[in-house]
KEKE-3310 file (N, C-alpha, C; in steps of 0.2 Angstrom, whole numbers, plus 5000, padded with zeros to 4 digits):
npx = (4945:4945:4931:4929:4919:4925:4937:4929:4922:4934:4941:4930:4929:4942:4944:4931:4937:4947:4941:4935:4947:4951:4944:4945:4958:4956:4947:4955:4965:4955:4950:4959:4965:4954:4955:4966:4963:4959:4948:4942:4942:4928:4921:4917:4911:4920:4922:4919:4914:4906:4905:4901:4907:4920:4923:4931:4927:4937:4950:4946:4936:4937:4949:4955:4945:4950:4965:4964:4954:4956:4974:4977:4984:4997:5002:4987:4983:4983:4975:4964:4956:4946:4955:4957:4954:4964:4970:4984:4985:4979:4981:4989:5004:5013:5021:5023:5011:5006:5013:5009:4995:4998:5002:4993:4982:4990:4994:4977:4976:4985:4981:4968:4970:4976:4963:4955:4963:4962:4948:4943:4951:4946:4935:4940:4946:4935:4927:4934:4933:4935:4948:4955:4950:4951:4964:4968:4964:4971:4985:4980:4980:4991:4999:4993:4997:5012:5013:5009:5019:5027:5040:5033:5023:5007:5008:5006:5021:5028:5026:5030:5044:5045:5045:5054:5065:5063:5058:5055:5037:5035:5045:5041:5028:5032:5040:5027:5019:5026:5022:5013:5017:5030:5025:5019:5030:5040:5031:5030:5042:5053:5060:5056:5045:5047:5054:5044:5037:5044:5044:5030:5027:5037:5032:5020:5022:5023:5009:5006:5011:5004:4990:4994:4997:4985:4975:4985:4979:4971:4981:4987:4978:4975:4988:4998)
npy = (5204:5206:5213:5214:5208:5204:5197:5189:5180:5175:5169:5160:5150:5145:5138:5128:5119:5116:5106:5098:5093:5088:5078:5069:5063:5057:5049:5042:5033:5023:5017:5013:5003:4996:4988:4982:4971:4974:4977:4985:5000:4999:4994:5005:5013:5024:5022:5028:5044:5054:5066:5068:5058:5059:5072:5082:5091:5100:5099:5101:5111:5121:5124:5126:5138:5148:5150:5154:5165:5171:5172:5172:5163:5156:5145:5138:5125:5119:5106:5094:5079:5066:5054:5038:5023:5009:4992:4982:4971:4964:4964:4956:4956:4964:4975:4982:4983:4992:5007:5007:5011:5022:5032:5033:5042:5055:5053:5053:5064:5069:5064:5070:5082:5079:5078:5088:5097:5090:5089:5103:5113:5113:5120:5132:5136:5143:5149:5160:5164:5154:5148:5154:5147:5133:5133:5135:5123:5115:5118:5117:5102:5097:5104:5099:5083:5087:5092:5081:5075:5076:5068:5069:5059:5064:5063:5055:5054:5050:5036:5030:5034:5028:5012:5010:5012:5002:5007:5005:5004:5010:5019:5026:5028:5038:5050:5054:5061:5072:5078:5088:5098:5100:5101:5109:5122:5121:5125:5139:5141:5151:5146:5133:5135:5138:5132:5122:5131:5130:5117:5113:5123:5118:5104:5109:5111:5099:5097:5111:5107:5097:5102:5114:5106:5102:5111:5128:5141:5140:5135:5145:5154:5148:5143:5155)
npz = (5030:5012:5003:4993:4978:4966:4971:4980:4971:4964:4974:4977:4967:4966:4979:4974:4966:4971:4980:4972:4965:4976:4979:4968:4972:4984:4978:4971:4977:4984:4975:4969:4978:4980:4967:4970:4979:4991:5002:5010:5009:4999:5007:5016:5009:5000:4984:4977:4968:4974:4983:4998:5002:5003:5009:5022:5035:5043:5035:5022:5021:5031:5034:5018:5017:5026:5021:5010:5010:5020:5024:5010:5003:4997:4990:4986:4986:4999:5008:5012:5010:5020:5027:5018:5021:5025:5023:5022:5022:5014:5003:4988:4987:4999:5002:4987:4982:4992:4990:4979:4979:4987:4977:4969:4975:4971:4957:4952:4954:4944:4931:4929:4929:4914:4909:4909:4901:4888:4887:4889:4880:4867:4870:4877:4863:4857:4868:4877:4890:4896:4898:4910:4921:4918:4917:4931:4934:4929:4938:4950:4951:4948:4958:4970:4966:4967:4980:4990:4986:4996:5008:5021:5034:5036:5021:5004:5000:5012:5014:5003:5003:5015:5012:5003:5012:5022:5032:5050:5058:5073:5072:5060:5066:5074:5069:5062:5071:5075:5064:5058:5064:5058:5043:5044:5048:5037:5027:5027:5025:5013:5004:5004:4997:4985:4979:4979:4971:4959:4955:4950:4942:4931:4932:4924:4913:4902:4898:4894:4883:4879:4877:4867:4855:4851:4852:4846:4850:4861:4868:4871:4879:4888:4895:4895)
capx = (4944:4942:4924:4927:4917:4930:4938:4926:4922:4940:4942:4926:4932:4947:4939:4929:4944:4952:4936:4934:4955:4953:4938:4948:4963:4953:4944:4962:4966:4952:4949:4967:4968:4951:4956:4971:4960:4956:4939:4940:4939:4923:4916:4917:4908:4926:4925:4913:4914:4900:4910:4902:4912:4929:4927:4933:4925:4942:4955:4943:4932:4938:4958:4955:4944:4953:4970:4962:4951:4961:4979:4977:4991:5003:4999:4980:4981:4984:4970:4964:4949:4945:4960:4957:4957:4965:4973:4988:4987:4974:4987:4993:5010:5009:5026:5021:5002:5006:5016:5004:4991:4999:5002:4986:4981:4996:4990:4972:4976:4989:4975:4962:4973:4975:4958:4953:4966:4962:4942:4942:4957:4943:4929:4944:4947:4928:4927:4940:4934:4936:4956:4957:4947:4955:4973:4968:4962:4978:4989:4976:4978:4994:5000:4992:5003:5019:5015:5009:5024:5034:5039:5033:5017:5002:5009:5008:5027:5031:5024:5036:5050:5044:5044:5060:5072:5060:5057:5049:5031:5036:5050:5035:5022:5035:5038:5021:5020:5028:5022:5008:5022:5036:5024:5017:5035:5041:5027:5030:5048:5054:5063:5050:5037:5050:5055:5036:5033:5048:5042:5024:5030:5038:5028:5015:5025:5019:4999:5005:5014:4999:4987:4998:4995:4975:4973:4987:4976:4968:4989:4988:4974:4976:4996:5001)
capy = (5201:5209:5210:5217:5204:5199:5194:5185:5175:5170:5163:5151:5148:5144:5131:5122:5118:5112:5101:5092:5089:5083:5070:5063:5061:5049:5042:5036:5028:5020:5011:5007:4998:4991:4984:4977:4965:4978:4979:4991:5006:4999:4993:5013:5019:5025:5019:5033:5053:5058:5074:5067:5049:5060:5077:5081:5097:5106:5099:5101:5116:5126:5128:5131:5145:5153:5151:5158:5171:5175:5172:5173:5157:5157:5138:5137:5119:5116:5103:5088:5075:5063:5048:5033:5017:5002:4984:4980:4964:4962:4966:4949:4960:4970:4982:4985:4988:4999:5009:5008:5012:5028:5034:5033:5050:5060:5049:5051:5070:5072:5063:5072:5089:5080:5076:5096:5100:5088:5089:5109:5114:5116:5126:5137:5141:5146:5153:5161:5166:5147:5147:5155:5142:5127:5134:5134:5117:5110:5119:5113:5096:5096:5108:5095:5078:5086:5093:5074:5069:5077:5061:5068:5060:5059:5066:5050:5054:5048:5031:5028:5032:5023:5004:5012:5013:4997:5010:5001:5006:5014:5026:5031:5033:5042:5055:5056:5064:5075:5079:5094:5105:5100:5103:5120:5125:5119:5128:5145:5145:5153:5142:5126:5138:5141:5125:5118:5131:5128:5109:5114:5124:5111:5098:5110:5111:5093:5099:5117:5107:5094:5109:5115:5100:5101:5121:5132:5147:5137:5135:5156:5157:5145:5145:5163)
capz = (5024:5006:5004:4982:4974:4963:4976:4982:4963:4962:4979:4977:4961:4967:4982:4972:4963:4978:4984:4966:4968:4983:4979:4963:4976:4988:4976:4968:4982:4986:4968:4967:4983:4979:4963:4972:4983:4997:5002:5019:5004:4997:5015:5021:5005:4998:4980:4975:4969:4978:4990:5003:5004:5005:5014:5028:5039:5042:5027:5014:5021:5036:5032:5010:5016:5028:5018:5003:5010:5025:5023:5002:5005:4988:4991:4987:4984:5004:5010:5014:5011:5025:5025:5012:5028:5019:5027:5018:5024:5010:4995:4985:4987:5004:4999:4980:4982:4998:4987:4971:4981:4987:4971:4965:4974:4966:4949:4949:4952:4937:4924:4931:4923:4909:4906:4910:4895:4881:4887:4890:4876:4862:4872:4879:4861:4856:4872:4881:4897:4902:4901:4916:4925:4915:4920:4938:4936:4929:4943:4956:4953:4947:4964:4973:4966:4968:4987:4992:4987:5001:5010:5027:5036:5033:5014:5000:4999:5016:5012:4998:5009:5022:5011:5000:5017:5027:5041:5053:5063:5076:5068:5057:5067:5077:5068:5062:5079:5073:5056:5057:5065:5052:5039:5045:5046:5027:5021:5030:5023:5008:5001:5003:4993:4981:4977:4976:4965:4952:4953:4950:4936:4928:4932:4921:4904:4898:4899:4890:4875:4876:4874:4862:4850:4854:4850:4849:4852:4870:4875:4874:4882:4896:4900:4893)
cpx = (4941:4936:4924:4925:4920:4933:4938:4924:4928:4940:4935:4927:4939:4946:4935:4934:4947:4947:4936:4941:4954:4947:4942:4956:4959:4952:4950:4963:4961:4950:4953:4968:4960:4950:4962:4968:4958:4950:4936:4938:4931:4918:4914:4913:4913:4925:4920:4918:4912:4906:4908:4904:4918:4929:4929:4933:4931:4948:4951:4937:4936:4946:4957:4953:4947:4960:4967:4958:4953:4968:4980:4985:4991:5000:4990:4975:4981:4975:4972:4957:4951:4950:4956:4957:4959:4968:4978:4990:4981:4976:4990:5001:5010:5016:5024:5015:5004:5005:5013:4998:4989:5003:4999:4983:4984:4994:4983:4973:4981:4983:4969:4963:4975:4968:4955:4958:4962:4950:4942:4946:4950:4938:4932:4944:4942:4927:4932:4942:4934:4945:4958:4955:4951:4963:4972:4965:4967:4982:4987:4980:4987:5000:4998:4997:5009:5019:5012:5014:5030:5034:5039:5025:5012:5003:5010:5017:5031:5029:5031:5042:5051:5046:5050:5068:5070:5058:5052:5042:5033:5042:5044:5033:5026:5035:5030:5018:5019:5027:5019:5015:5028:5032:5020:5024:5038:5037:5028:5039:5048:5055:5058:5044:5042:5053:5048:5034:5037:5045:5035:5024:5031:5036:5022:5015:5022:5012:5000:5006:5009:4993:4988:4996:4987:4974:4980:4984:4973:4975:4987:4986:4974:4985:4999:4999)
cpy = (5206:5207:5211:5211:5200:5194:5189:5177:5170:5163:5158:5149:5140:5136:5128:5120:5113:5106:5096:5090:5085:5076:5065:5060:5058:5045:5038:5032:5023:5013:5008:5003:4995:4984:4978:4970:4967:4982:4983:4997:5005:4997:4999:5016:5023:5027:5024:5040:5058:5060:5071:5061:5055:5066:5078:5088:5102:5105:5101:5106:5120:5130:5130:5137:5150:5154:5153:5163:5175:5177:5174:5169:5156:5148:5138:5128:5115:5115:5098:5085:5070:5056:5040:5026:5012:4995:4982:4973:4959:4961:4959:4954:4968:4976:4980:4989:4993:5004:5013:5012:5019:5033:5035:5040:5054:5057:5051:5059:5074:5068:5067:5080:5087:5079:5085:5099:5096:5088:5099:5114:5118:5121:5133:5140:5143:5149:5155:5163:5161:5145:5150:5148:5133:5128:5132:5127:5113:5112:5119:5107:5094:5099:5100:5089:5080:5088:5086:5072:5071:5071:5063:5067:5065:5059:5058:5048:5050:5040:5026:5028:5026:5014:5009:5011:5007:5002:5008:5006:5010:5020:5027:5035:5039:5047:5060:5060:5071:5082:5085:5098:5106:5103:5109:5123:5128:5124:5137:5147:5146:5149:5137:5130:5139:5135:5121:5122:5131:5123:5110:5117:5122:5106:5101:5109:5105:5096:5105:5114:5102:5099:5112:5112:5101:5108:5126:5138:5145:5138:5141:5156:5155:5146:5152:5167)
cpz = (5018:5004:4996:4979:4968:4963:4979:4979:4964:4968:4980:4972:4963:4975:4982:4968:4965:4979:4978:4966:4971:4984:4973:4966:4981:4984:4971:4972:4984:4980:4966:4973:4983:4973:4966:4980:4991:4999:5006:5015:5003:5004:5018:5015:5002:4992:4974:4974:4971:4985:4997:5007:5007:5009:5020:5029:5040:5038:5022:5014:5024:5033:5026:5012:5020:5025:5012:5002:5017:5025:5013:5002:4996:4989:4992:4984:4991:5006:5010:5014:5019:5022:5022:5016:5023:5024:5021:5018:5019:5003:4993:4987:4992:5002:4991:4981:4987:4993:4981:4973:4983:4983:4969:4965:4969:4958:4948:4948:4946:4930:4926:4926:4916:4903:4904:4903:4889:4881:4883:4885:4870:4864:4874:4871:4856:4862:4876:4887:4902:4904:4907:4921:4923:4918:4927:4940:4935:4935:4949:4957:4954:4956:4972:4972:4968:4976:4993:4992:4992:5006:5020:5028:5039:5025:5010:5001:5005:5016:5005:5000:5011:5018:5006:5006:5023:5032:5044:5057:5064:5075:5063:5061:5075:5076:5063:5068:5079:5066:5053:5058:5061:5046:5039:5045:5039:5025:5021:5027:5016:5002:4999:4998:4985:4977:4975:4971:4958:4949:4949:4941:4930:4925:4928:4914:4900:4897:4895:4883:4872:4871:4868:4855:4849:4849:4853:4852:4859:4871:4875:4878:4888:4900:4898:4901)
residu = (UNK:UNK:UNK:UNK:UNK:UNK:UNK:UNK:UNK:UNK:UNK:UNK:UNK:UNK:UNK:UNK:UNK:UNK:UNK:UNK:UNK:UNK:UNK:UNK:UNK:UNK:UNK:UNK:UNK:UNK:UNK:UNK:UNK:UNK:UNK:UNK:UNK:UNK:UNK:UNK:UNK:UNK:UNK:UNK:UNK:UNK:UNK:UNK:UNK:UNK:UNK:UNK:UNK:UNK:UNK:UNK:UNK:UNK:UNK:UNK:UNK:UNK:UNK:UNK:UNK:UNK:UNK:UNK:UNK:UNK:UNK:UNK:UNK:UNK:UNK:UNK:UNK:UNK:UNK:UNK:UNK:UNK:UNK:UNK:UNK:UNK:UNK:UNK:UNK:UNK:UNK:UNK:UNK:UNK:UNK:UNK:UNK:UNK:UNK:UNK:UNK:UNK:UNK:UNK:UNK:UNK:UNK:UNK:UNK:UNK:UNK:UNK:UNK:UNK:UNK:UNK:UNK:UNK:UNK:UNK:UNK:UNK:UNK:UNK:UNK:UNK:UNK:UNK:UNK:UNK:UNK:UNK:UNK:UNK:UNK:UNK:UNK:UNK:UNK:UNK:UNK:UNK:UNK:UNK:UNK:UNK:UNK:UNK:UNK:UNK:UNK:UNK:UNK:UNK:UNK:UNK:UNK:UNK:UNK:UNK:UNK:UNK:UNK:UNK:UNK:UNK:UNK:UNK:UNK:UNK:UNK:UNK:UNK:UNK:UNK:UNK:UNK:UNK:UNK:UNK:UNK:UNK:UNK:UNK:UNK:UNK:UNK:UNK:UNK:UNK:UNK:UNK:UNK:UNK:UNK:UNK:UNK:UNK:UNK:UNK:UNK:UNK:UNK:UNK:UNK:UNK:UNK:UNK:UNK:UNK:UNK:UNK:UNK:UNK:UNK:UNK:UNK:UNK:UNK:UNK:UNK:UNK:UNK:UNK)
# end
């Protein structure tokens, strides 16, 4: 482990980052399926920001630090808070809410980057050793929405399939079975990091041209 104190800044930087991410993505889930009449979120203490409702000991502590102070993983958005329990059987509309509900993740975390641009865009450009931190918090969050939305278990994405194509239970939770080792594979190829980070990309340019409109001199500072 590079012990250079830079080093060592960026990457806790870099994992609080992750952990605030990873609370604004439970606690979507949990508010969207408590507004839709599902009470199991606010019964477990859910419906809250306080870090210790959603962490989870090795998604949202042990793997970020060793992919980021061990591996220095091109993916520094790979984690996971503690799962969101719900009963769809609670839904006025148990295929939409499912569905809405696992959206909400990937959604709380794309407002969440743009609340970080249109809040932090001015202080960026009076200050401008915040645009680093501000950049890392859009491609945090933003890294995080589009890698949920891979449609394999336990990933949001596979939920949308899942009520998209009717697949029933047990072919879910079949290849949920499955799922850890397909998605340690995916992530280790080339291609899968290369394609998440065009999307990523991409998926940044609305938040540079919002920015943009706010303070050109904040877009320099943060997306340049």
């Amino acid at each position: 482990m590079d012990l250079d104190p830079a080093f060592i800044r960026d990457g806790l930087i870099i994992f609080l980052l992750l952990v605030v991410s990873i609370i604004f993505h439970e606690w979507g889930h949990a508010i969207v399926a408590d507004l839709l009449g599902d009470d199991t979120p606010r019964s477990e203490g859910r419906v809250t920001l306080d870090p210790r409702s959603h962490l989870d000991l090795v998604g949202t502590v042990i793997i970020p630090l060793i992919n980021i102070f061990v591996f220095r993983g091109g993916f520094n958005f790979i984690g996971w808070g503690k799962p969101v329990m719900t009963n769809p059987s609670n839904y006025a509309n148990r295929q939409r809410d499912d569905v809405l509900v696992s959206l909400a993740g990937p959604a709380a975390n794309l407002l969440l980057a743009v609340a970080a641009v249109l809040a932090l865009s001015p202080v960026v450009a009076a200050h401008p050793r915040f645009g680093e931190l501000v950049y890392g918090l859009v491609v945090m969050n933003v890294g995080l929405a589009v890698f949920n939305m891979i449609p394999i278990p336990p990933l949001d994405g596979a939920t949308l399939l899942r009520r998209a194509v009717r697949m029933s239970e047990e072919t879910y939770y079949g290849i949920a079975r499955w799922s850890g080792l397909i998605l340690l594979v995916l992530i280790n190829l080339s291609v899968t990091r290369q394609v998440i980070g065009f999307l990523v990309g991409e998926a940044c340019v609305p938040y540079a041209v919002l920015c943009n409109w706010i303070s050109p001199t904040a877009c320099r500072l943060i997306f340049s």
